[in-house]
MIBASE-962428 format. One record per residue (C-alpha): x, z, y. Coordinates in steps of 0.25 Angstrom, whole numbers, plus 5000, padded with zeros to 4 digits. Layout:
N
XZY;...
***
This chain:
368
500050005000;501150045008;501849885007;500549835009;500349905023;501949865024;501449735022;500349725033;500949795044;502249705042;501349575043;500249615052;500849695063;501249665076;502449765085;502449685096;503249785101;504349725094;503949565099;505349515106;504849395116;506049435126;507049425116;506449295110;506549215123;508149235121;508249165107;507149055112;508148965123;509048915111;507848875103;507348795114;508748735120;509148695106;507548615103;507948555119;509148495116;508848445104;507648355110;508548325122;509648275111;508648195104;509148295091;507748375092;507948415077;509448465078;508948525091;507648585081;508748645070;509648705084;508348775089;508048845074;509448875073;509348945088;508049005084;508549065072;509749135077;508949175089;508249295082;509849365081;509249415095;508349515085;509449545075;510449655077;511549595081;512849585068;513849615079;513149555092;511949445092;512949335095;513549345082;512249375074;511949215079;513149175077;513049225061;511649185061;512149045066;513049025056;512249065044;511148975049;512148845052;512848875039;511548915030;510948775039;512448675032;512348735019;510848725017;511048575024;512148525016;511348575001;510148515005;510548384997;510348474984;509148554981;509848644969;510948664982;509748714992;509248794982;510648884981;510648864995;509448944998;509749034986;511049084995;510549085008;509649184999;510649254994;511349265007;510149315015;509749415004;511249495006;511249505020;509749535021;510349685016;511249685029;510249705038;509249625046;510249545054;510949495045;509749485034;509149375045;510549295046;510649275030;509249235030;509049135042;510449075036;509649065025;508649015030;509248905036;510148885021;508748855018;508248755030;509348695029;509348645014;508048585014;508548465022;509548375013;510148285024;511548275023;512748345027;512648295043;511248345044;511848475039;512948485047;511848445059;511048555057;512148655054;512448615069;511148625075;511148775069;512448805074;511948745087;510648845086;511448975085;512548925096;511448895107;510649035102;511849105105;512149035120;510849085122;510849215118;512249245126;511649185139;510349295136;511649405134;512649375142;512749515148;513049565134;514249475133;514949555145;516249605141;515849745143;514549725135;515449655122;516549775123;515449875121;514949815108;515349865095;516649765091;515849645081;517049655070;516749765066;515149755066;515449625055;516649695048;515649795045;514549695043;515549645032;515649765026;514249785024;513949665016;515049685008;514549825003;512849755003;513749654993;514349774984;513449884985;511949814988;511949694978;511749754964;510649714953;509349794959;509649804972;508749784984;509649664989;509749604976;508249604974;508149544986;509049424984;508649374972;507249354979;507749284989;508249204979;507049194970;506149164980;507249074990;507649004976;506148974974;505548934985;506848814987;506648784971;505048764975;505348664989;506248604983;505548574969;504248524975;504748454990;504048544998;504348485012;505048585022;505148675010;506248765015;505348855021;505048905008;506348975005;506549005021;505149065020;505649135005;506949175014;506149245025;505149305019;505649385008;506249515009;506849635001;505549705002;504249664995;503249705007;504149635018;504149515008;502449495008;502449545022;503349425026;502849325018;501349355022;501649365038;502649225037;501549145028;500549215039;501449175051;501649045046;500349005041;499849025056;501148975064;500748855053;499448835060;499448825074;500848735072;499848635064;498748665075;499848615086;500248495077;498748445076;498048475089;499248505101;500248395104;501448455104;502548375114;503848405113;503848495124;502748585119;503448575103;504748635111;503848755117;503048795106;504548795096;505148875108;503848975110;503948985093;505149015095;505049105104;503949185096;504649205085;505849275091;504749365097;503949385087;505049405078;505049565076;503349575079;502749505066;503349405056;501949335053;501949305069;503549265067;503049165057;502049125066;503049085076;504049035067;503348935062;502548885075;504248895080;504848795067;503648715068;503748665081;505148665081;504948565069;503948465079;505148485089;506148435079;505448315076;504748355061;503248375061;502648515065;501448505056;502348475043;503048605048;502048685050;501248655034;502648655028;503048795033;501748865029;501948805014;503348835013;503148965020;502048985009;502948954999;504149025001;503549165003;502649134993;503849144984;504549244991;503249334990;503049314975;504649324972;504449454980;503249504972;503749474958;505049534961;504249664967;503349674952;504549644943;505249764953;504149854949;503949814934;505449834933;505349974939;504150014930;504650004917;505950054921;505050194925;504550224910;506050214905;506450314919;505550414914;505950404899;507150424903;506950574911;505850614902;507050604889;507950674900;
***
């Protein structure tokens, strides 16, 4: 009873207390710039792949900082352009996605135990690992897009320095605990998670080999059947699941929610508003600008945005917003589908294994 209240509250409740519009409007600029130079260059796609990159890395504004917020972009940068060329360059050979995605899994699931900063590096890198396989056209496009990613992070971090310059100052710096020594013991610390936390029944074990199931399955499924734009399932797999089951069906149910409705008013704007490239560019910035404050309020209303956000950054990058809109809802639908029932199996096989090891407990004090 006390998971299902979890449950409720998690998916139904709104703090706008904790709703961060200000702080959005900082992360917003690069989002825009990279979409306007792009059209201006006549490359609105590369311009589109910059933009998502920038928005991205733009939510390191609500992550504790590694060592400073700079250097959470930059690693964040360089897990997304790096996650973007390896996915790319495999996209040729389907058993080569599927390992691909499978350890990006991996990867996400060891850091997710190293707190929520680095959890969301591993899993946007992985997120783009899995973007990024799903488009098999050769090694210039991925070199292209690697680019365009790297380009993303670089202009979110202008931005972000000309927001904070005062906290450049010399004196400001000096007063800032040394950065080594924050990453020497950042090292350290995934060096004993490594040693001490990975062991057959432990939490973080348990929680990788789902990711695995339910990332491994929802690939094998697009794959198998040709479902259009079917990386969302996996990304969707990716982000919904998590080390606890209540968080997982929480999740799930607010971003198929969330999605199912963003879905719907972008199909009512495809069919009955005309959308010139002017008023595309808007609505994709004001998106984007929701889901930065809507981040922390409610995820059902961050899926809401999100997909309102990729679908009209799809029309501005030349693909059509009414295929984006039908394919995110059944991939979505599809990868926390698998994500939920992986979840729940692996719960009941948990509790079947722990009542019948309970007789043989008690046997054992009772001949004691």
């Amino acid at each position: 009873m006390r998971n299902l209240l979890h449950i409720s509250l998690d998916t139904t409740a709104f703090p706008w207390a904790k709703r961060t519009p200000v702080l959005g409007l900082q992360s917003v600029p690069a989002v825009a710039i990279a979409l306007i130079v792009g059209h201006m260059t006549g490359h609105s796609s590369a311009g589109a792949i910059a933009a998502g990159a920038a928005f991205t890395i733009g939510f390191a504004l609500f992550h504790e900082a590694l060592a400073s917020t700079l250097l959470s972009m930059a690693m964040v940068t360089l897990g997304l352009a790096s996650g973007t060329l390896a996915g790319s360059l495999g996209a040729e050979v389907p058993a080569l996605v599927l390992i691909l995605a499978l350890i990006a899994a991996v990867n996400y699931g060891l850091l997710a135990e190293l707190g929520p900063t680095s959890s969301w590096i591993g899993q946007q890198s992985a997120v783009f690992v899995v973007i990024a396989s799903y488009f098999p056209l050769g090694v210039h496009y991925a070199v292209g897009r690697a680019e365009m990613v790297l380009a993303g992070g670089a202009l979110q971090m202008l931005v972000y320095t000309a927001f904070h310059m005062h906290r450049l100052h010399p004196r400001a710096l000096a007063a800032r605990t040394p950065v080594i020594p924050r990453l020497r013991r950042r090292a350290l610390q995934i060096v004993r998670l490594v040693r001490d936390d990975l062991y057959w029944r432990s939490p973080m074990l348990s929680y990788i080999l789902r990711l695995l199931l339910a990332v491994g399955a929802s690939t094998a499924i697009y794959q198998r059947f040709h479902i259009r734009n079917g990386y969302w399932a996996p990304m969707t797999a990716l982000l919904v699941l998590k080390p606890q089951w209540s968080n997982t069906l929480s999740r799930g149910i607010a971003r198929l929610f969330g999605t199912l409705l963003g879905a719907g008013v972008a199909l009512m704007f495809a069919l009955w508003v005309p959308l010139p490239m002017w008023l595309t560019f808007t609505l994709c910035v004001i998106a984007a600008w929701g889901c930065y404050a809507t981040q922390a309020v409610n995820y059902a209303l961050f899926s809401f945005s999100i997909t309102l956000y990729i679908v009209f950054l799809f029309r501005f990058g030349g693909f059509s917003d009414r295929s984006a809109a039908h394919l995110r809802l059944v991939n979505t639908a599809i990868g926390g589908g698998i994500a939920l029932a992986i979840d729940l199996l692996w719960k009941l096989l948990n509790l079947r294994t722990q009542h019948k090891a309970r007789p043989t407990q008690a046997g054992i004090r009772g001949g004691a």
